[in-house]
Backbone as numpy.savetxt, mean C-alpha at the origin, in Angstrom:
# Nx Ny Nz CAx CAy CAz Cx Cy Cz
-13.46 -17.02 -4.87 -13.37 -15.59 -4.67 -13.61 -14.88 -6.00
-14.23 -13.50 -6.00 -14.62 -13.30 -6.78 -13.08 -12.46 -7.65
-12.74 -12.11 -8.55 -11.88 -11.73 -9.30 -11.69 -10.23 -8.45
-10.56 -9.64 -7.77 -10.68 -7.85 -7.85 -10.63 -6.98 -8.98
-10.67 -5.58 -8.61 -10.73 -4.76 -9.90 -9.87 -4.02 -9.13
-8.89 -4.04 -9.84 -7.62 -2.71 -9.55 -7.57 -1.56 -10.14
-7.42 -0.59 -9.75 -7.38 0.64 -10.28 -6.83 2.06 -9.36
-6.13 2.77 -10.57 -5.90 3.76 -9.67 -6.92 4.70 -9.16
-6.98 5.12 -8.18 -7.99 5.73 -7.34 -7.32 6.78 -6.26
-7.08 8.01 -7.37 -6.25 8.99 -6.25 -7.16 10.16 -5.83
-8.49 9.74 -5.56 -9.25 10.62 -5.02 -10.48 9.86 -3.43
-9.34 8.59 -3.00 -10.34 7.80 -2.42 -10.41 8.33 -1.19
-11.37 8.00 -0.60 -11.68 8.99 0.40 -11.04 8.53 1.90
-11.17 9.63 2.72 -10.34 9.33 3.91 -11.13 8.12 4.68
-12.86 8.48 4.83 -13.61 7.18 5.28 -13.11 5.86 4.47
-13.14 5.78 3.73 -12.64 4.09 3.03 -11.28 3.59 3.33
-10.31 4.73 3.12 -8.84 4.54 3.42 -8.75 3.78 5.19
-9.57 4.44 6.20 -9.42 4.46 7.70 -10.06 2.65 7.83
-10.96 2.77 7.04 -12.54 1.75 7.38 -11.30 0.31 6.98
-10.75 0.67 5.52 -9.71 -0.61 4.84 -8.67 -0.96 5.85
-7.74 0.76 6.43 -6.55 0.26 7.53 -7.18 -0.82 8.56
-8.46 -0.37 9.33 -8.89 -1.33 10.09 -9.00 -2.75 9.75
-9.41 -3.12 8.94 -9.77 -4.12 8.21 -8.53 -5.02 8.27
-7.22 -4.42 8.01 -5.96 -4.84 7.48 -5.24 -4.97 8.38
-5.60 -4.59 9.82 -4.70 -4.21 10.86 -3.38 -3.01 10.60
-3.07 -2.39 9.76 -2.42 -1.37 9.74 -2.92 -0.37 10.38
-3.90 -0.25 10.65 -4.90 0.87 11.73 -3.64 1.50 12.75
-3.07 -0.24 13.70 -2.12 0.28 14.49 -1.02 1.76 14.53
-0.72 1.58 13.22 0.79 2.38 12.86 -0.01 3.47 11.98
-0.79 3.73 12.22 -1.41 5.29 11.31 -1.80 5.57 11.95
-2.40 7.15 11.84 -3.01 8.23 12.19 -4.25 8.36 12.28
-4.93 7.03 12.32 -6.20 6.90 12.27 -7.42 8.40 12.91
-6.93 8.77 13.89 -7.31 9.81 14.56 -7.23 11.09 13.97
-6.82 11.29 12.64 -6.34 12.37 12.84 -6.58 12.63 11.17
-7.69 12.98 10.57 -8.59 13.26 9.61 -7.79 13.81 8.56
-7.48 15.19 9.32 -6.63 15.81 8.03 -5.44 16.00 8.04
-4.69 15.09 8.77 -3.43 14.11 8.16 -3.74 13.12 7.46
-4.17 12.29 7.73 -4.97 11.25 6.31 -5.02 12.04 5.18
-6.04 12.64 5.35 -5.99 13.43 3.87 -5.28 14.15 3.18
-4.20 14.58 4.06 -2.70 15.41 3.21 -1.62 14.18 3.05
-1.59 13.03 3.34 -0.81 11.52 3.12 -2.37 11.02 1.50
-3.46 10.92 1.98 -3.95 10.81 0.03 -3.48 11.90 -1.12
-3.70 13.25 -0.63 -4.01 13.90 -1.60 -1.94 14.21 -2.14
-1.38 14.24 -0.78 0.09 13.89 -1.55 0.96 12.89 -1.99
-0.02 12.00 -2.26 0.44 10.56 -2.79 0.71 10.67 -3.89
1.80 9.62 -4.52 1.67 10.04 -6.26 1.33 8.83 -7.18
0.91 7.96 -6.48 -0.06 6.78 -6.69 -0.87 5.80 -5.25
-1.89 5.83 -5.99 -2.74 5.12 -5.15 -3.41 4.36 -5.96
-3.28 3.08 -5.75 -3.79 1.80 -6.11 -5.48 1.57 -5.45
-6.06 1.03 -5.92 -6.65 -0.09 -5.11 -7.28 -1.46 -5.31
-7.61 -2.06 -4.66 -8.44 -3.56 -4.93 -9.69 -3.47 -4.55
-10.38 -3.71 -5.52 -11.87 -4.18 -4.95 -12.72 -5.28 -5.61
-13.40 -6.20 -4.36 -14.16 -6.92 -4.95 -15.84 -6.72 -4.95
-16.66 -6.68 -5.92 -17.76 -6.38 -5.89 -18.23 -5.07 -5.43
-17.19 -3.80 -5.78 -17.06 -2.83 -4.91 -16.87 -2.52 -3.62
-16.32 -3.25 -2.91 -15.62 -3.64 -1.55 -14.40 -3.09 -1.71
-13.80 -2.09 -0.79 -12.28 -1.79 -0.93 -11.85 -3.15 -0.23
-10.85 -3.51 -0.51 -10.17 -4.99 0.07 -8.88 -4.25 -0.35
-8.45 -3.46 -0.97 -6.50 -3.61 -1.06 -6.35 -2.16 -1.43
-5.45 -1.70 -0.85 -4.77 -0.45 -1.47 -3.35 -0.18 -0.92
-2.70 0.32 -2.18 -1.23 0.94 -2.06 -1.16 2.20 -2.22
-0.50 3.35 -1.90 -0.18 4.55 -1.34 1.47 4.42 -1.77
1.43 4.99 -2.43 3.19 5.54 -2.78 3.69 6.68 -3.17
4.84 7.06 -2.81 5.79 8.17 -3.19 6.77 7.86 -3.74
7.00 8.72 -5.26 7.65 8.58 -5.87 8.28 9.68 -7.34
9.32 9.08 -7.66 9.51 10.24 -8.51 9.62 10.00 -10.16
9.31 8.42 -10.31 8.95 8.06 -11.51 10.16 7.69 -12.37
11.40 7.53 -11.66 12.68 7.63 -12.20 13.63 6.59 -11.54
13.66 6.55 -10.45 14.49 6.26 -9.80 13.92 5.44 -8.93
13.37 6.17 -7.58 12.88 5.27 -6.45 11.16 5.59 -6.33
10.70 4.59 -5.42 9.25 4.58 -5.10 9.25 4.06 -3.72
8.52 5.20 -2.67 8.59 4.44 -1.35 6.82 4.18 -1.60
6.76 2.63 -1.20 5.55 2.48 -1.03 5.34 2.48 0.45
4.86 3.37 0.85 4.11 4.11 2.23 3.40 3.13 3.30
1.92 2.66 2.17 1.32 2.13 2.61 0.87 0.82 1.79
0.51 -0.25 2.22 0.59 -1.66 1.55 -0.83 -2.94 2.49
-2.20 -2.26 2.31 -2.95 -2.74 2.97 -4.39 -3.50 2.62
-4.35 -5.04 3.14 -5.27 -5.91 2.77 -6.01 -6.25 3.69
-7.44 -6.05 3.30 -8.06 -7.28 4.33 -8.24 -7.96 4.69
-8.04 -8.49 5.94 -7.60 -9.49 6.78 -8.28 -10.74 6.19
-9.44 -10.80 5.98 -10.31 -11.72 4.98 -9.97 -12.07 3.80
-9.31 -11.21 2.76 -8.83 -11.32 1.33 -7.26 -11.64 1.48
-6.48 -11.76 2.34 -5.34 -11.95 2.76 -4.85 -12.89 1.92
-3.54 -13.49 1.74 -3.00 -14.99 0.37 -3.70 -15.49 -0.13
-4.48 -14.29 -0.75 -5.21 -14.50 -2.68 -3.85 -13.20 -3.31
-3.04 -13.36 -3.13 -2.42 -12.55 -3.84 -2.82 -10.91 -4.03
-3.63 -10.72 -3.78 -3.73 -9.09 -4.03 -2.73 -8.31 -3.14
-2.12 -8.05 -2.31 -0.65 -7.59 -1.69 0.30 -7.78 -2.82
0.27 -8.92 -3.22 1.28 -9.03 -4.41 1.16 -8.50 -5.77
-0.28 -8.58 -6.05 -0.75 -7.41 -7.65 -0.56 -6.02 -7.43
-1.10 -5.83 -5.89 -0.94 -4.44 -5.69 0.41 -3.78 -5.98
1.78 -4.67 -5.73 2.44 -4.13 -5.45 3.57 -4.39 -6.90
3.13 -5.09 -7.72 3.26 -5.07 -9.29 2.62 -3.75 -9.96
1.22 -3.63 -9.47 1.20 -2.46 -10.62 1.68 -1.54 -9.91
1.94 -1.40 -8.71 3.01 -0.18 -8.23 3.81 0.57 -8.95
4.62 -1.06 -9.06 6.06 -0.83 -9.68 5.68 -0.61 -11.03
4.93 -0.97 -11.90 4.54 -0.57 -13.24 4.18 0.99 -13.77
3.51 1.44 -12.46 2.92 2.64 -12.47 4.46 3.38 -12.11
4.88 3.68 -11.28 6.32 4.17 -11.15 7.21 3.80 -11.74
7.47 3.15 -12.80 8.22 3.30 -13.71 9.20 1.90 -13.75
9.59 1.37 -14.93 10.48 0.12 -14.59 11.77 0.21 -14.49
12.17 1.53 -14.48 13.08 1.97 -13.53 13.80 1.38 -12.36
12.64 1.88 -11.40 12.49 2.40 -10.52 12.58 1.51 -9.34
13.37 1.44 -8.15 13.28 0.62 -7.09 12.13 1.02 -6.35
11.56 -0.37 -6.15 10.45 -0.40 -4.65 11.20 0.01 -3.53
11.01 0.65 -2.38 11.48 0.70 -1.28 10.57 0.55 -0.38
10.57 0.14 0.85 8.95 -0.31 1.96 9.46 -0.20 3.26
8.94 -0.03 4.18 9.43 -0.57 5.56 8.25 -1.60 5.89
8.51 -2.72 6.05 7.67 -3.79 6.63 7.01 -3.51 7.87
5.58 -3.87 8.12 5.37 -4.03 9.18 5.72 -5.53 9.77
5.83 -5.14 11.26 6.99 -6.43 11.91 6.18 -7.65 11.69
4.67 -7.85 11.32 3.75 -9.07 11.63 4.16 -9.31 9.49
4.66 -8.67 9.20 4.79 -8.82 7.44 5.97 -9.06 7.18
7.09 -8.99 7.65 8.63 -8.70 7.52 8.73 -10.39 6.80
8.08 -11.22 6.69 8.71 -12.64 6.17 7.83 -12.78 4.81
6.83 -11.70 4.60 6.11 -11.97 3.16 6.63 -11.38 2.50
7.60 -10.21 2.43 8.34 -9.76 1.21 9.24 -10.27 0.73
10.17 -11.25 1.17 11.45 -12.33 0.70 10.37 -13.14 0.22
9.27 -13.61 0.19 8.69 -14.34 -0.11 8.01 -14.15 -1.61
8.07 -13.22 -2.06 7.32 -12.30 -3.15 8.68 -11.85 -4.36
9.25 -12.34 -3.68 10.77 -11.89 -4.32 11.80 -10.26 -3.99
11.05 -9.92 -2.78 12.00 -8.82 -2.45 13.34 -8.90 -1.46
13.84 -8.00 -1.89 15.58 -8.18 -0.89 15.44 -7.29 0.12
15.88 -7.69 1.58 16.09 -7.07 2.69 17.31 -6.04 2.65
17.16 -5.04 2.67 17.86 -3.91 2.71 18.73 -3.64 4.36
19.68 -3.52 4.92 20.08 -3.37 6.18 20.40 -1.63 6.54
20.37 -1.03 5.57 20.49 0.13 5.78 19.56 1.14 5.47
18.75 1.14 6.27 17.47 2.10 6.69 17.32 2.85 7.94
17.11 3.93 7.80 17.44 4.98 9.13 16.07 5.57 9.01
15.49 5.50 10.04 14.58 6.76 10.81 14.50 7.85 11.91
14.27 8.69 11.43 14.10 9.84 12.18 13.61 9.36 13.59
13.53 9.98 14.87 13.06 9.85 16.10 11.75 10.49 16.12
């Protein structure tokens, strides 16, 4: 595989963001439909990562945060093809680098992912509440 190139990229566009969810199967649980919600979830992000190989989007992270304290990473998405080469896991290092070393990661797993974050070294949290 060829090496990725990570970088922040907080101007990436809603076509690449939609084209990557597919790719990653996160498609499911977003807004795919719905253009300019996508684009008010990029443009109010306060980091956005991404991975690419050979100029291929293959990885990007999406987070909110306040540079101090906590960082919800939002979104956490690979292609299904580039999958355990580790890029989920770089992505989500320079996250935490970029938000501060502070700062706690916070995530909600998707349910087909819920066993790769203990795996990466993160702790299951039991107290998480969502809105209806």
């Amino acid at each position: 595989m060829t090496t990725p190139v990570y970088q922040l990229e907080p101007d990436l566009s809603v076509t690449a963001f939609v084209d990557l969810l597919k790719r990653s199967t996160l498609a499911e649980r977003r807004p795919i439909g719905d253009c300019d919600r996508l684009e008010a979830m990029l443009k109010n992000a306060d980091i956005i990562l991404t991975a690419r190989v050979t100029g291929l989007l293959v990885g990007v992270a999406r987070a909110i945060t306040d540079f101090s304290f906590c960082c919800y990473l939002s979104d956490l998405a690979v292609d299904e093809q580039f999958q355990r080469q580790g890029i989920g896991k770089e992505l989500i290092r320079r996250v935490s680098l970029e938000a501060g070393e502070k700062t706690k990661l916070i995530l909600l797993a998707a349910p087909g992912a819920a066993d790769y974050y203990p795996h990466i070294g993160m702790t299951r949290h039991e107290s998480c509440w969502i809105s209806s």
